[in-house]
C-alpha positions in Angstrom: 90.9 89.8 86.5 89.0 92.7 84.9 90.4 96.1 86.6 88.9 98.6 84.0 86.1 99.8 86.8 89.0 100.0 89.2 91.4 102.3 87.3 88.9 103.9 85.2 88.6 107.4 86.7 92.3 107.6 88.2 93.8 106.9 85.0 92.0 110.1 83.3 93.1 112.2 85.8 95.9 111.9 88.5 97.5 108.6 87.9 98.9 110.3 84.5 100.4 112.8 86.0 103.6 111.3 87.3 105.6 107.9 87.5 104.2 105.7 90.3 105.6 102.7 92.2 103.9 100.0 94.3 106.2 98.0 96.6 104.7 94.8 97.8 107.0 93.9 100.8 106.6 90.8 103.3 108.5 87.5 104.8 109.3 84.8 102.2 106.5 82.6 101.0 103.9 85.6 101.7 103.1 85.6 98.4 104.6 88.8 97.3 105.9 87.6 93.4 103.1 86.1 92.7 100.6 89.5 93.8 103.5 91.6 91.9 103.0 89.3 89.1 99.3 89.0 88.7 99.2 93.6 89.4 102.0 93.7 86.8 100.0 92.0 84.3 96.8 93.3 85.6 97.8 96.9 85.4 99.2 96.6 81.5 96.3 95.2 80.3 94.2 98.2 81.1 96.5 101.3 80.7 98.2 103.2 78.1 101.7 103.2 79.5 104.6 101.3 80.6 104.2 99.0 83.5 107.4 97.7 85.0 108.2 94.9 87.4 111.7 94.6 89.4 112.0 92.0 92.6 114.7 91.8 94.5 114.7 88.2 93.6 116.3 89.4 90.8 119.6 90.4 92.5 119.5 87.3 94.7 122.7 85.8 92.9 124.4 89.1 94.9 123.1 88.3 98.3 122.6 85.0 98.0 122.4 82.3 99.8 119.1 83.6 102.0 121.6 85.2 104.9 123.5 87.7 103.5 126.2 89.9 104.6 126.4 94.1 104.8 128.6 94.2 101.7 126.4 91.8 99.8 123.0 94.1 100.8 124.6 97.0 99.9 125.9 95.7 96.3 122.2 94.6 95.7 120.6 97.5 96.8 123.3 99.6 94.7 122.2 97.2 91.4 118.4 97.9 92.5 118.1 101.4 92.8 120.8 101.4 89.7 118.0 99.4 87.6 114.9 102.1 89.1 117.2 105.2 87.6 117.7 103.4 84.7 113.9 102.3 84.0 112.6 105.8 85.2 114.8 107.4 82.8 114.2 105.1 79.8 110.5 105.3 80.3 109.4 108.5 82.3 105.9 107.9 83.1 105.5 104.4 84.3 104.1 102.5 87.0 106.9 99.8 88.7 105.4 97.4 90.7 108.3 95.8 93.1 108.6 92.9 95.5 111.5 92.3 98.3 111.6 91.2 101.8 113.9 94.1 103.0 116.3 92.7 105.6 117.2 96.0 107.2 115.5 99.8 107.2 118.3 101.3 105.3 117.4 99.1 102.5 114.1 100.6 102.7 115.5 104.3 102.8 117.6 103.5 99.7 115.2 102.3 97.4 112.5 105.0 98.2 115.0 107.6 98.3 115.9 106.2 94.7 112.3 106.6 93.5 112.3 109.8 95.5 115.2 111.5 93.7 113.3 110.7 90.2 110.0 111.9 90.8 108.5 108.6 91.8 105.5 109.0 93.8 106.0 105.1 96.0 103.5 103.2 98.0 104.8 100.7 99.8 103.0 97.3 101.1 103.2 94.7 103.4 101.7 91.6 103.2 101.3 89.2 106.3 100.3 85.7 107.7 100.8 84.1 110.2 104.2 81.7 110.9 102.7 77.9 110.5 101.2 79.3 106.9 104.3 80.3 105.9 106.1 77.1 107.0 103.3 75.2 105.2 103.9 77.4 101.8 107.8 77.1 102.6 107.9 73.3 103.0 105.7 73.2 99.0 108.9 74.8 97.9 111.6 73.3 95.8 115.6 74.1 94.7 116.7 77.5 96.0 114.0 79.3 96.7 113.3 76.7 99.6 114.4 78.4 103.3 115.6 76.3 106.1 112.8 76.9 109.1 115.1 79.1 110.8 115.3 81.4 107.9 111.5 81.8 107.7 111.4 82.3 111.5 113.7 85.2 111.0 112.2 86.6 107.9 109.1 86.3 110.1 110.6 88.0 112.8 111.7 90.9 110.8 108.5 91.4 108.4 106.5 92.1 112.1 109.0 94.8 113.3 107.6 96.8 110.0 104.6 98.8 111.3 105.0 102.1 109.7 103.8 100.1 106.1 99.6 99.0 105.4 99.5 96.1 106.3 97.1 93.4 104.4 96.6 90.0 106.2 97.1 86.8 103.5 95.0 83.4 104.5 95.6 80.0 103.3 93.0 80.2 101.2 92.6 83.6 100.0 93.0 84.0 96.2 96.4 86.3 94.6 93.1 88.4 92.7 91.4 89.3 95.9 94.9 90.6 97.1 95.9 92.1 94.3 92.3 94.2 94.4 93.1 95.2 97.9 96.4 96.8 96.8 95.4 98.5 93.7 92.4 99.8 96.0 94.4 101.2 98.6 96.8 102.3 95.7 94.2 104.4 94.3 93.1 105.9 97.3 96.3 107.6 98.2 96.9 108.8 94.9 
């Protein structure tokens, strides 16, 4: 995906100016990796500075398996905002694109207090679909990273009681680049 037109004029001036992060946030099977992927990449190929990727995938093997409990959250969102200090401070101006499905608001609250705290300027967004797509994408998936029904129904559940995010509405068939463009332009806008 060519994203030089996109970034052109914001990376001269603004974007430059201080560490950014983009939080891509939704229920599983959304498609939030794979859009945090494809911007990660995306994003490196056409700027001069670091570009960063964290999920909370990573720190699964803390609060997994998919229902977790308070002590487990709170060790993986202690290990997560551990790793943002850590990377903010190792690289200063970078851009860190991150992806989670954010079980509770205080998870929320600690991470962008985290970026907060370190001069991180975060935009946060949530992608959505509609419950039989994310069955379909669910039931495609294999080993652990395959939810029972129930668990997508709550993850579901929870991703809808998020309105105070943008929202951007996923189809079946829409493509991770057309996606991806709508968060790097609503990125840019707010910047």
């Amino acid at each position: 995906m060519n994203l030089a037109p996109e970034i052109a004029k914001p990376a001269t001036s603004t974007l430059l100016k201080r560490s950014h992060a983009i939080i891509i946030a939704g229920p599983a099977g959304v498609g939030k990796t794979a859009a945090a992927h494809y911007l990660k990449d995306a994003l490196h190929a056409h700027l001069p500075w670091v570009v960063r990727y964290l999920s909370g995938d990573m720190y699964s093997h803390i609060s997994f398996p998919w229902v977790a409990n308070t002590e487990q959250l709170d060790r993986k969102y202690d290990c997560l905002c551990s790793s943002i200090e850590h990377l903010i401070r190792r690289d200063h101006n970078i851009i860190l694109v991150m992806d989670d499905l954010f079980r509770r608001d205080e998870d929320w609250r600690r991470v962008l207090d985290a970026l907060d705290r370190n001069g991180v300027s975060a935009q946060t967004f949530l992608l959505a679909t509609e419950l039989p797509e994310l069955l379909a994408r669910n039931a495609k998936r294999t080993g652990f990273q395959k939810a029972s029904e129930d668990q997508i129904r709550e993850a579901f559940r929870l991703s809808s009681l998020i309105n105070w995010i943008p929202s951007i509405s996923v189809s079946a068939d829409q493509e991770t680049d057309s996606v991806v463009k709508e968060i790097l332009s609503l990125f840019l806008c707010k910047i």
